[in-house]
N, CA, C and O atoms as a Tripos MOL2 file, in Angstrom:
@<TRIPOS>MOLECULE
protein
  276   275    69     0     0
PROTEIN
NO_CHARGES

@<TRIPOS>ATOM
      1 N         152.1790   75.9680  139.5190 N.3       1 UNK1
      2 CA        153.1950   76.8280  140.0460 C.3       1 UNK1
      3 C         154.1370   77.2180  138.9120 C.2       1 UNK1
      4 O         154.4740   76.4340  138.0240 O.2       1 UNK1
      5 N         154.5170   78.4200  139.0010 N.am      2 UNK2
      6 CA        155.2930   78.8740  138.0530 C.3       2 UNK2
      7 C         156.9200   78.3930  138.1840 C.2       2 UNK2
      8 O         157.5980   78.2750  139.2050 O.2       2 UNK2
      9 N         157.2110   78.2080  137.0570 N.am      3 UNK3
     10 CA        159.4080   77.9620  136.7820 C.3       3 UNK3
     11 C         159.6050   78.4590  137.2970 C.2       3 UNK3
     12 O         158.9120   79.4340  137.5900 O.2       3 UNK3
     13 N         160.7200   78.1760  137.8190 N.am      4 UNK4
     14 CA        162.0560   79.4980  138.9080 C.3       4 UNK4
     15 C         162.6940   79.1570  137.9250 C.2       4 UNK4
     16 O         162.8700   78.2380  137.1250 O.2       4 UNK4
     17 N         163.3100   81.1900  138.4890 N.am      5 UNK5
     18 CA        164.4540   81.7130  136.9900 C.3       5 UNK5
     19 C         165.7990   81.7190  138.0480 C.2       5 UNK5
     20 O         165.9420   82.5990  138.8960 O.2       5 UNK5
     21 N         166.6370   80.7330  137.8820 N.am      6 UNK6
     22 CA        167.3680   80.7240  138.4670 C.3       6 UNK6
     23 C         168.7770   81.8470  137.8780 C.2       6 UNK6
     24 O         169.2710   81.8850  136.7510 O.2       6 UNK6
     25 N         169.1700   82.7400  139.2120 N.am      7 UNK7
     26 CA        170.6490   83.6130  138.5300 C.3       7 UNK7
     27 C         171.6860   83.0740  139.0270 C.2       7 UNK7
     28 O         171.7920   82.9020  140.2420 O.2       7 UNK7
     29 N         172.6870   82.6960  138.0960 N.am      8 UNK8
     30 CA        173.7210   82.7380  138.7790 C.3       8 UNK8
     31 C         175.1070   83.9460  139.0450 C.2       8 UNK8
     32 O         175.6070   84.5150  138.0750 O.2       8 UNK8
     33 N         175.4190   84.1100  139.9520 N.am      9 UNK9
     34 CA        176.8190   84.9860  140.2490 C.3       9 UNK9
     35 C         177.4700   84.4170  139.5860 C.2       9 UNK9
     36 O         177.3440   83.2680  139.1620 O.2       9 UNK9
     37 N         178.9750   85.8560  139.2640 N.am     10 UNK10
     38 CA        180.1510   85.4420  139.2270 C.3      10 UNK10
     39 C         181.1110   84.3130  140.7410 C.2      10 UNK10
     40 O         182.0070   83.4790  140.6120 O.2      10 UNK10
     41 N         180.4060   84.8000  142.0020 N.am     11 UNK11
     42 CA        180.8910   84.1450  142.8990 C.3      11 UNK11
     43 C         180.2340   82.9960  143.4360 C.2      11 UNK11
     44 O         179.5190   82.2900  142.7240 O.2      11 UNK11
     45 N         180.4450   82.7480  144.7300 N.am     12 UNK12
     46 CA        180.0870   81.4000  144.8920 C.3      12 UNK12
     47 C         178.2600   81.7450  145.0300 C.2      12 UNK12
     48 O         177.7250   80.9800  145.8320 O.2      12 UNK12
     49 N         177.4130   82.6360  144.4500 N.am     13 UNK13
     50 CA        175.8330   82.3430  144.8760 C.3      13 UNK13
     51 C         175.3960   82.2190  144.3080 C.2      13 UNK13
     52 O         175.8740   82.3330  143.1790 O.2      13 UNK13
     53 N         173.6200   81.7480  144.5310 N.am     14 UNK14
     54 CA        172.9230   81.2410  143.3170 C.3      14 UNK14
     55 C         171.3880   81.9850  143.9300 C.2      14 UNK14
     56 O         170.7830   81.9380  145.0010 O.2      14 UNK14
     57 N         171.2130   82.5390  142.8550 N.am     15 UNK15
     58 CA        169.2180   83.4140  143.1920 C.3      15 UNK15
     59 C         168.2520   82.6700  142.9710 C.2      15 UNK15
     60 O         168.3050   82.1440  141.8590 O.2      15 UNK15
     61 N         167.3640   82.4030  143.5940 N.am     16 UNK16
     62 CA        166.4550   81.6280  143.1530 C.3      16 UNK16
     63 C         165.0440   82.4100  142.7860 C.2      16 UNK16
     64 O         164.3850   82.3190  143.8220 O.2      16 UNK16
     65 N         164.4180   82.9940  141.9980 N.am     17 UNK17
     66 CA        163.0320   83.9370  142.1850 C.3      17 UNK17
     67 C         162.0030   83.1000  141.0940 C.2      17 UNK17
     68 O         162.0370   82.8270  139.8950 O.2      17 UNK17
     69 N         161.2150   82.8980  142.0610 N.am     18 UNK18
     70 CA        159.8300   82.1420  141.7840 C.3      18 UNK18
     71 C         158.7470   83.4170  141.3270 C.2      18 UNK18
     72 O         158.3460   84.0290  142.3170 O.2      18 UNK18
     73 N         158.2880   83.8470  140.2230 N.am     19 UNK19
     74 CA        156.8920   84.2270  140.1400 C.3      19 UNK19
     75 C         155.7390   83.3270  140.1240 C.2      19 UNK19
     76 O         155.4540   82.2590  139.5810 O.2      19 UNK19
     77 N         155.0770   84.3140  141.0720 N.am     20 UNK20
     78 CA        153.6500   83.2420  141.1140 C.3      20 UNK20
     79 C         152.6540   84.2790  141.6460 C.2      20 UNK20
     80 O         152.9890   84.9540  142.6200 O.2      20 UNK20
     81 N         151.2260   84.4860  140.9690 N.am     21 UNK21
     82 CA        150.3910   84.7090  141.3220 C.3      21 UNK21
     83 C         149.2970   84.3780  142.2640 C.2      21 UNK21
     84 O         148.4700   83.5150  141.9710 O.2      21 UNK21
     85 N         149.2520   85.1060  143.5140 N.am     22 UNK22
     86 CA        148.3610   84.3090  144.9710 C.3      22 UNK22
     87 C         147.0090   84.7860  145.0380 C.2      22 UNK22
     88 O         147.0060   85.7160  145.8450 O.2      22 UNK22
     89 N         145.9810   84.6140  144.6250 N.am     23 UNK23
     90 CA        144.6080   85.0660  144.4900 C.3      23 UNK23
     91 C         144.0800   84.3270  145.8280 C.2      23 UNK23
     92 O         144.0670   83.0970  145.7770 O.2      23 UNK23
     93 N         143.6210   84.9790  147.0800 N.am     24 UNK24
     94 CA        143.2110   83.8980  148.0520 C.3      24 UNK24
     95 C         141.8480   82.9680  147.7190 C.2      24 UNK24
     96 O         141.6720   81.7680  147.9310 O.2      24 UNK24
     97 N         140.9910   83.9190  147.1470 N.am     25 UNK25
     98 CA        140.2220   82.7180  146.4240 C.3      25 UNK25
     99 C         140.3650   81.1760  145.4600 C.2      25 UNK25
    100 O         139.6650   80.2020  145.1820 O.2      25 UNK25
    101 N         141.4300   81.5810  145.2510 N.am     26 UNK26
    102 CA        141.6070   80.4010  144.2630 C.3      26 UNK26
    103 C         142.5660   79.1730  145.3990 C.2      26 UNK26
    104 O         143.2100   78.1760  145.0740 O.2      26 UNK26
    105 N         142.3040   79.7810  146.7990 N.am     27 UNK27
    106 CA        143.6540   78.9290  147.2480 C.3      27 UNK27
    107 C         142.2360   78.1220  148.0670 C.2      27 UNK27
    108 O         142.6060   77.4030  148.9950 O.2      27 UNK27
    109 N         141.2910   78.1410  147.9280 N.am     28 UNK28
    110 CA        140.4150   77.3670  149.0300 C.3      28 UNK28
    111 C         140.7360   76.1330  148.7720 C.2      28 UNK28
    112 O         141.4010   75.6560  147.8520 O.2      28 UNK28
    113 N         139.9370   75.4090  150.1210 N.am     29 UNK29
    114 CA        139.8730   74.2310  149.7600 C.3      29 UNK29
    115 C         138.6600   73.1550  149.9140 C.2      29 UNK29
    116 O         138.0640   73.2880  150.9830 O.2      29 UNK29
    117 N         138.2560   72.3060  149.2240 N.am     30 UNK30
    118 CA        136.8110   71.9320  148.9150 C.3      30 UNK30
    119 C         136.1200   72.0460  150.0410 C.2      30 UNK30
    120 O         134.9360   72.2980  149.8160 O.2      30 UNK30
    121 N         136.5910   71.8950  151.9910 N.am     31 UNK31
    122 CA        136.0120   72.3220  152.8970 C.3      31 UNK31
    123 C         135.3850   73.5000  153.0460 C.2      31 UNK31
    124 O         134.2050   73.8060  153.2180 O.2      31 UNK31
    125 N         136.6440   74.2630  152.9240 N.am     32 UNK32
    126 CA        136.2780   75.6920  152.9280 C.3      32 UNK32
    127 C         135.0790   76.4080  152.0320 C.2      32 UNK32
    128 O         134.1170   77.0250  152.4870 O.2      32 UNK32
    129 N         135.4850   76.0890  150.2160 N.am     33 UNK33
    130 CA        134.2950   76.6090  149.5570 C.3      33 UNK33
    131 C         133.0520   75.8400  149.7780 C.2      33 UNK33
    132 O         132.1200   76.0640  149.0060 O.2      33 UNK33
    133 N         132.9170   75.0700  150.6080 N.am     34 UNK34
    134 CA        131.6840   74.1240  151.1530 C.3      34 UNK34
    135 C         130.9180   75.1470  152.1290 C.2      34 UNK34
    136 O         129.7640   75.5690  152.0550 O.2      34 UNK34
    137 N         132.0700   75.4480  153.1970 N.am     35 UNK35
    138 CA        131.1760   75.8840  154.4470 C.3      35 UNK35
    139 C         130.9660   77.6110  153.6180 C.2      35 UNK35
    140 O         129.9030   78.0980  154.0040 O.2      35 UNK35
    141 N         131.4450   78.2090  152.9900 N.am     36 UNK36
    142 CA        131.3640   79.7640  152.5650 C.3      36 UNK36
    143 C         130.0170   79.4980  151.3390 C.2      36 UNK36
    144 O         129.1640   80.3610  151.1280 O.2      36 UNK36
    145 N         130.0430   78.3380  150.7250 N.am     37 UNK37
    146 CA        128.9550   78.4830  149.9230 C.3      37 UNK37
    147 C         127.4690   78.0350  150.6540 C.2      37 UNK37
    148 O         126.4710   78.6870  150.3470 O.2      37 UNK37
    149 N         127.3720   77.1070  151.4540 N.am     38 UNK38
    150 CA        126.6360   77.3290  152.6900 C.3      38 UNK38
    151 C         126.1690   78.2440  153.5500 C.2      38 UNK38
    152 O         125.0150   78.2870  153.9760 O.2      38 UNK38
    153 N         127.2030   79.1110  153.8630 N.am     39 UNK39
    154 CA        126.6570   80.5030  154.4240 C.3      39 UNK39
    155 C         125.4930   81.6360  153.3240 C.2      39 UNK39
    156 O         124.4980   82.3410  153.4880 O.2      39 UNK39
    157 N         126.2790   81.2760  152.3670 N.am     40 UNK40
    158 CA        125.5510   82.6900  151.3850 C.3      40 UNK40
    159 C         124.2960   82.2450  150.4470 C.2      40 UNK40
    160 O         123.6040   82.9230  149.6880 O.2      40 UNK40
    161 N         124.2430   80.5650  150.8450 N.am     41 UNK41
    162 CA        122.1510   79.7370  150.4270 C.3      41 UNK41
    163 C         122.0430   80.1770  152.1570 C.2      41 UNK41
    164 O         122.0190   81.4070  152.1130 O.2      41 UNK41
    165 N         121.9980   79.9320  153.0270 N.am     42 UNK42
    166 CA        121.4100   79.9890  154.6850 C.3      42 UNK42
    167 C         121.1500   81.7370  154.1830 C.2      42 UNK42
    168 O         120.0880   81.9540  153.5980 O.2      42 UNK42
    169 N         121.9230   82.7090  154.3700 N.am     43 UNK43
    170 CA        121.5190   84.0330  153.6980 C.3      43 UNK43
    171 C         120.4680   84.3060  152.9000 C.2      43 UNK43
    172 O         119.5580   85.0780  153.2010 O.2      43 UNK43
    173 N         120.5710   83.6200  151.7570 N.am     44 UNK44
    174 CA        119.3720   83.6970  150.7360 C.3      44 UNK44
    175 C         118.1540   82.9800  150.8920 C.2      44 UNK44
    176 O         117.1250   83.1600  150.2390 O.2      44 UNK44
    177 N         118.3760   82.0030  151.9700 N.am     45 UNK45
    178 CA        116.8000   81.3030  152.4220 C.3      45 UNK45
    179 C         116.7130   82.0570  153.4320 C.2      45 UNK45
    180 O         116.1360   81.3160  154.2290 O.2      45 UNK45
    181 N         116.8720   82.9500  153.9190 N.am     46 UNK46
    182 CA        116.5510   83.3340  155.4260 C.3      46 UNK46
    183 C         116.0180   84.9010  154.2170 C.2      46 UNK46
    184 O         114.9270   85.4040  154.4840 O.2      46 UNK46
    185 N         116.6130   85.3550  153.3330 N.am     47 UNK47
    186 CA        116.1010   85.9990  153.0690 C.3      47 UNK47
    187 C         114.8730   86.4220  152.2180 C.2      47 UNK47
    188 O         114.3160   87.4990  152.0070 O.2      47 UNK47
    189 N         114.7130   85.3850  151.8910 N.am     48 UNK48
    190 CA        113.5800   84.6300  151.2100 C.3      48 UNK48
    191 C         112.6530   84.4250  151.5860 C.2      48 UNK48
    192 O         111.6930   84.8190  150.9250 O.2      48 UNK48
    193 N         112.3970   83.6630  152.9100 N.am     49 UNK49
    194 CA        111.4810   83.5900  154.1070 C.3      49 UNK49
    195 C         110.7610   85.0020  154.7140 C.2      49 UNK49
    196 O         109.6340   85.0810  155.2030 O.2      49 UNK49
    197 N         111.6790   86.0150  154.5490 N.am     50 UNK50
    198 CA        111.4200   86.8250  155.2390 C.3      50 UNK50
    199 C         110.3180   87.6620  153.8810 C.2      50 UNK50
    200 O         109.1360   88.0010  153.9320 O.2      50 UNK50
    201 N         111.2410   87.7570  152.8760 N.am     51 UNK51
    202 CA        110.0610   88.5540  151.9360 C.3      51 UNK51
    203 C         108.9600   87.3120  151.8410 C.2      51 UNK51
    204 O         107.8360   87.7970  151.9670 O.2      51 UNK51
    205 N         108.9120   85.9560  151.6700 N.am     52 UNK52
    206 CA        107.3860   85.7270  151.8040 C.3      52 UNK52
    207 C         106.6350   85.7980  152.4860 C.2      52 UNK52
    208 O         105.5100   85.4350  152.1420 O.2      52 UNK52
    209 N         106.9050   86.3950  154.0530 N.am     53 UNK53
    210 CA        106.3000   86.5910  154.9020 C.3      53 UNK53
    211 C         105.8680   87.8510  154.6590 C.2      53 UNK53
    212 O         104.6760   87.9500  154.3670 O.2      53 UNK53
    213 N         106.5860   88.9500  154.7060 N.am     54 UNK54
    214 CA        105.9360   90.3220  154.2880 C.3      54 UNK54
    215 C         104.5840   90.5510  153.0350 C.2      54 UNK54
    216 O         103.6690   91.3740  153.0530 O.2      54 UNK54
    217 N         104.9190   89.4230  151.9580 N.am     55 UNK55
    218 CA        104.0370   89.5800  151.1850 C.3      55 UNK55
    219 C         102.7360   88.7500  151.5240 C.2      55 UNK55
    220 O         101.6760   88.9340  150.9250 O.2      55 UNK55
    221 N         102.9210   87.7180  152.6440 N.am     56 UNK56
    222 CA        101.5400   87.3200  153.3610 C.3      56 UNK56
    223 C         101.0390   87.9650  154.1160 C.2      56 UNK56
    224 O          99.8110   87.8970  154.1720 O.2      56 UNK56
    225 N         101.7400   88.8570  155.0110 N.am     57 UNK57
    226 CA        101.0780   90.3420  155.7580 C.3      57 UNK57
    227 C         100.6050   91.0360  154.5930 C.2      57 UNK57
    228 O          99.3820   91.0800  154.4600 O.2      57 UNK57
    229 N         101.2270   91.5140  153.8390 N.am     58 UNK58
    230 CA        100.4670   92.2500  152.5640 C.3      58 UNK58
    231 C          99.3660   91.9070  151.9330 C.2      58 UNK58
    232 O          98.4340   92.6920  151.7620 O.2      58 UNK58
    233 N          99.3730   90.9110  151.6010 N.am     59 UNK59
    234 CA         97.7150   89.6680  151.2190 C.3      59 UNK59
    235 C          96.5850   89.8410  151.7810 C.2      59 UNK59
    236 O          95.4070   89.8850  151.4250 O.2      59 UNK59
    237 N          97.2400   89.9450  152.8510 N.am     60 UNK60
    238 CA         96.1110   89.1640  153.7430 C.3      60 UNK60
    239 C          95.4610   90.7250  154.6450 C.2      60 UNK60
    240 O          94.4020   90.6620  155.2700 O.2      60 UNK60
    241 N          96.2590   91.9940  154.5680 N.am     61 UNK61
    242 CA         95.4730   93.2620  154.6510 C.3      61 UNK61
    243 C          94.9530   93.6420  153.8990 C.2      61 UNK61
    244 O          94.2570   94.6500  154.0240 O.2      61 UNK61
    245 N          95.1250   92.7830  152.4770 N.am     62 UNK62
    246 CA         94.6500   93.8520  151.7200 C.3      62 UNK62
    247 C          93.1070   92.6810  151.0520 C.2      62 UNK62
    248 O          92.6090   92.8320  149.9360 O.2      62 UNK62
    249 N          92.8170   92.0090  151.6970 N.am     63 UNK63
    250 CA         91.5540   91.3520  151.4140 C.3      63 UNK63
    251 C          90.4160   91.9290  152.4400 C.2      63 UNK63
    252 O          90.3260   92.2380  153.6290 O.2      63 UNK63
    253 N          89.5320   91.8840  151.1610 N.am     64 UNK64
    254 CA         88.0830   92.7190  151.9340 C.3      64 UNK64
    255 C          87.5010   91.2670  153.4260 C.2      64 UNK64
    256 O          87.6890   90.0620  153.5940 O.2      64 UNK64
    257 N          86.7450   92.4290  154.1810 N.am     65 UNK65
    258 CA         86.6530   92.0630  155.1060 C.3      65 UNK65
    259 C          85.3230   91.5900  154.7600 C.2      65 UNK65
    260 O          84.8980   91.9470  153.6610 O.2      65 UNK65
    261 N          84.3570   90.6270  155.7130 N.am     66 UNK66
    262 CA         82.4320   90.4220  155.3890 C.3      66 UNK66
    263 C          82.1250   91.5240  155.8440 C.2      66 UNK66
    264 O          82.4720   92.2270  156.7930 O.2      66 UNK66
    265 N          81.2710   91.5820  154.8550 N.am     67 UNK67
    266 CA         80.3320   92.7810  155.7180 C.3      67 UNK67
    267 C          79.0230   92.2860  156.3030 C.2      67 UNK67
    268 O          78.0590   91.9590  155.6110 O.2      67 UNK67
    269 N          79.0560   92.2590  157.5100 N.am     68 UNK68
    270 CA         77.6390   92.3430  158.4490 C.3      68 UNK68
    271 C          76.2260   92.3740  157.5680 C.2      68 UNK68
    272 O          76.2190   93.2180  156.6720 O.2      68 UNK68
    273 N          74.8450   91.4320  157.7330 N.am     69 UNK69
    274 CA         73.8500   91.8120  156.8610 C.3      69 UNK69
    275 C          72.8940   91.9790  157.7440 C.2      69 UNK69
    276 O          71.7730   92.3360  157.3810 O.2      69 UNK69
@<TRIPOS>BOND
     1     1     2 1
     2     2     3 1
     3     3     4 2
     4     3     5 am
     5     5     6 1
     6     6     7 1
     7     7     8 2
     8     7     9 am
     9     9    10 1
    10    10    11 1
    11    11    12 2
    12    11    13 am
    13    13    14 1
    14    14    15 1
    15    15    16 2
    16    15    17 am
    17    17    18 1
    18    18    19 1
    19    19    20 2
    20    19    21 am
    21    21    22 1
    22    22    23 1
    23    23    24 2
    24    23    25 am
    25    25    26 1
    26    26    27 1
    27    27    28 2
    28    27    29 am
    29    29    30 1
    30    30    31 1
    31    31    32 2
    32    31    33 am
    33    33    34 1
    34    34    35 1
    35    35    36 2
    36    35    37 am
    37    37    38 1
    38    38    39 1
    39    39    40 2
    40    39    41 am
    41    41    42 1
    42    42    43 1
    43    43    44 2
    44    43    45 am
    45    45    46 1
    46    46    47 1
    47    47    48 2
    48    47    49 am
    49    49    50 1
    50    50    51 1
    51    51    52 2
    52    51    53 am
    53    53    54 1
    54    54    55 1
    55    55    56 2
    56    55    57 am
    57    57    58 1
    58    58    59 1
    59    59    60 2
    60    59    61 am
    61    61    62 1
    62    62    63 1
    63    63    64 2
    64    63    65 am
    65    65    66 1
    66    66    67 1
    67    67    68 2
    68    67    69 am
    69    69    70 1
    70    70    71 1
    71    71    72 2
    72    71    73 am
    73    73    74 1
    74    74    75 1
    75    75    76 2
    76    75    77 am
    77    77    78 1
    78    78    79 1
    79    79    80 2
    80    79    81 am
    81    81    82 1
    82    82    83 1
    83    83    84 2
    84    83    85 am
    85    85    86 1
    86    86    87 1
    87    87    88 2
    88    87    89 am
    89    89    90 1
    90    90    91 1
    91    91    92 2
    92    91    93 am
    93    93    94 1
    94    94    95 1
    95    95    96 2
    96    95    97 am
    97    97    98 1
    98    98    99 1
    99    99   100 2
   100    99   101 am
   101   101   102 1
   102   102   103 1
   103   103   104 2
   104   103   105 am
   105   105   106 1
   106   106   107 1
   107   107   108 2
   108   107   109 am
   109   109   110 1
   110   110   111 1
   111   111   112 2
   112   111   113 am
   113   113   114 1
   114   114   115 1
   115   115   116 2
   116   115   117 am
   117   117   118 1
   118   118   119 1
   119   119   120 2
   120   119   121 am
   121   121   122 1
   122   122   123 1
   123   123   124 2
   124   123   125 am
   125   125   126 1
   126   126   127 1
   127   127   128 2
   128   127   129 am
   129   129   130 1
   130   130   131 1
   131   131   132 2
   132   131   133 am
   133   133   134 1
   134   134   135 1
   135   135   136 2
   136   135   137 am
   137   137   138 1
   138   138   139 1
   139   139   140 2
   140   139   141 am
   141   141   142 1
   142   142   143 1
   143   143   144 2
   144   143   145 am
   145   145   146 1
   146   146   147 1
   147   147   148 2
   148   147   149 am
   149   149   150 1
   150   150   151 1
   151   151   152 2
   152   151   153 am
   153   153   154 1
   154   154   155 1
   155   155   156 2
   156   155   157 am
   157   157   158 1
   158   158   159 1
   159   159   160 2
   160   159   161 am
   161   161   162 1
   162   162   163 1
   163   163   164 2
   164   163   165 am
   165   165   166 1
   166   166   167 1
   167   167   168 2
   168   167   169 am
   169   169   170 1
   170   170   171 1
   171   171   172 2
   172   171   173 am
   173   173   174 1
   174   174   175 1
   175   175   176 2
   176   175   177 am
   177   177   178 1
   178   178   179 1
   179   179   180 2
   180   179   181 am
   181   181   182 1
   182   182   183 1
   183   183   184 2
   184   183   185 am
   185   185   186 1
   186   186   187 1
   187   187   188 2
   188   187   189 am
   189   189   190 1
   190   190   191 1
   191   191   192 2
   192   191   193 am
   193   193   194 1
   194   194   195 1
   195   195   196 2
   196   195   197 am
   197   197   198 1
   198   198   199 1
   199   199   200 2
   200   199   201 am
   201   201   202 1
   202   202   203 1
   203   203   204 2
   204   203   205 am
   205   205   206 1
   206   206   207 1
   207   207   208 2
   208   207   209 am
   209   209   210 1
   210   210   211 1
   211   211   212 2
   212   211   213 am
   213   213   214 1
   214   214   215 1
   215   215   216 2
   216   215   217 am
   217   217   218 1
   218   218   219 1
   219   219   220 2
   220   219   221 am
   221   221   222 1
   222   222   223 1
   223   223   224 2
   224   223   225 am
   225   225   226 1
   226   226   227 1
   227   227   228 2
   228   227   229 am
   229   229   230 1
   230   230   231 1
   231   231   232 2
   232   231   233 am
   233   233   234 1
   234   234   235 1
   235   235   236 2
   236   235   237 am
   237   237   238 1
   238   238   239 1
   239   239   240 2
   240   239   241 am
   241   241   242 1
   242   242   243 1
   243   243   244 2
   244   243   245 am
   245   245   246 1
   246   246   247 1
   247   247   248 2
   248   247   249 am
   249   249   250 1
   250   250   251 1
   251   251   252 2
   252   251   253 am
   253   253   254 1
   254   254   255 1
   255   255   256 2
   256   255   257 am
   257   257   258 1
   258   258   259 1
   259   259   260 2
   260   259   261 am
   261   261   262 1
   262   262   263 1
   263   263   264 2
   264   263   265 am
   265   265   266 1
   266   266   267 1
   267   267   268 2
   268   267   269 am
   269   269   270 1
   270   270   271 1
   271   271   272 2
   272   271   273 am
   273   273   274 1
   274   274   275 1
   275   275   276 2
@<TRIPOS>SUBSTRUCTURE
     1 UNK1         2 RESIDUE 1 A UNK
     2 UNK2         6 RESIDUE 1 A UNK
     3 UNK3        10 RESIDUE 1 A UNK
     4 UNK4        14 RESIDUE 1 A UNK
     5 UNK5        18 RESIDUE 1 A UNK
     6 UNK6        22 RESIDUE 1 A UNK
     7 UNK7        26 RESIDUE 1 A UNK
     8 UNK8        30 RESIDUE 1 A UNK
     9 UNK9        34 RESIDUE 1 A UNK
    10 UNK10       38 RESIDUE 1 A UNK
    11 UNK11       42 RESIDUE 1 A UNK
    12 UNK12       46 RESIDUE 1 A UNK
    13 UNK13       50 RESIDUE 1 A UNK
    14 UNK14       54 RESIDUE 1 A UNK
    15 UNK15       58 RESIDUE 1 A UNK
    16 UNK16       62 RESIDUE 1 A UNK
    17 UNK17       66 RESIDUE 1 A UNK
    18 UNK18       70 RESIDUE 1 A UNK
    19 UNK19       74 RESIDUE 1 A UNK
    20 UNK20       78 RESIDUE 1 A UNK
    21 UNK21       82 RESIDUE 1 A UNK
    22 UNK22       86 RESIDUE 1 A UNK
    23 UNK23       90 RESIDUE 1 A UNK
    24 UNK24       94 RESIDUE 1 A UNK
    25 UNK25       98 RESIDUE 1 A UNK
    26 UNK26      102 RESIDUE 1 A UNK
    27 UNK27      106 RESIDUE 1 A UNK
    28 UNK28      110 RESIDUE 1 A UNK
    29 UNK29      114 RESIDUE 1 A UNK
    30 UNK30      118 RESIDUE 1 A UNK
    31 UNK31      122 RESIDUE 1 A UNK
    32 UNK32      126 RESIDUE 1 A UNK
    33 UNK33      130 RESIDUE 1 A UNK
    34 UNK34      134 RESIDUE 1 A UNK
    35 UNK35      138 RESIDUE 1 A UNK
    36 UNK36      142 RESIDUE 1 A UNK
    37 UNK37      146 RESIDUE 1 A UNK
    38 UNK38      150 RESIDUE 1 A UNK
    39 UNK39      154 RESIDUE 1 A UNK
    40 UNK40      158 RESIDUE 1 A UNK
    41 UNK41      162 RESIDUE 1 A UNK
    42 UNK42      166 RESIDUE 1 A UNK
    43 UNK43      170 RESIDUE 1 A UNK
    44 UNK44      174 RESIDUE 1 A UNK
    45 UNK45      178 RESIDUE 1 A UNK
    46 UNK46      182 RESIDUE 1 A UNK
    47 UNK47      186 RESIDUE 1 A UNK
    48 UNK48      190 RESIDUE 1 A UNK
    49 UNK49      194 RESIDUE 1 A UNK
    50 UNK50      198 RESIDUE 1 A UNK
    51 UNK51      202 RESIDUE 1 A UNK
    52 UNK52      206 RESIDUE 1 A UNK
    53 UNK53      210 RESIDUE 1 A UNK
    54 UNK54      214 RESIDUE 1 A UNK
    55 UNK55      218 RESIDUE 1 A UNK
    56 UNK56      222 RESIDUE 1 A UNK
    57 UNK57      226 RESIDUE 1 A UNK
    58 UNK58      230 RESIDUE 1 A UNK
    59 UNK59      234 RESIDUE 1 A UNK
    60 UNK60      238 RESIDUE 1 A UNK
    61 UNK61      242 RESIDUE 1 A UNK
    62 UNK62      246 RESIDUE 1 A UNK
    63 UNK63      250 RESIDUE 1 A UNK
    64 UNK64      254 RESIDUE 1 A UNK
    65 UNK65      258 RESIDUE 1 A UNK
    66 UNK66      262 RESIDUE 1 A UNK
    67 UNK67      266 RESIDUE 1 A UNK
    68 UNK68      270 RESIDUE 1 A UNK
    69 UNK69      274 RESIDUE 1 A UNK
């Protein structure tokens, strides 16, 4: 967390201003980047599954058939 620049008045007040940079990514927490990095492998195996399946439909049309003697 960043210093506070504290101002003071001539009268009785006092400013307090904090800079700080809030990136919501950086605010997770080990739960959170657990269950979000979980979602996006379940994504990539589901999508994964799916192209090896297409390329076993693909295989498997494209092998010659017996031919009858």
């Amino acid at each position: 967390m960043a210093d506070p620049t504290v101002i003071e008045c001539a009268t009785a007040c006092t400013v307090t201003v904090v800079h700080e940079l809030s990136l919501p990514p950086l605010q997770l927490t080990p739960e959170q980047g657990a269950l979000i990095s979980s979602a996006v492998l379940l994504v990539w195996a589901a999508g994964w599954g799916i192209r090896m399946l297409i390329q076993t439909i693909r295989s498997s049309d494209s092998e010659p058939t017996e031919k009858e003697n």
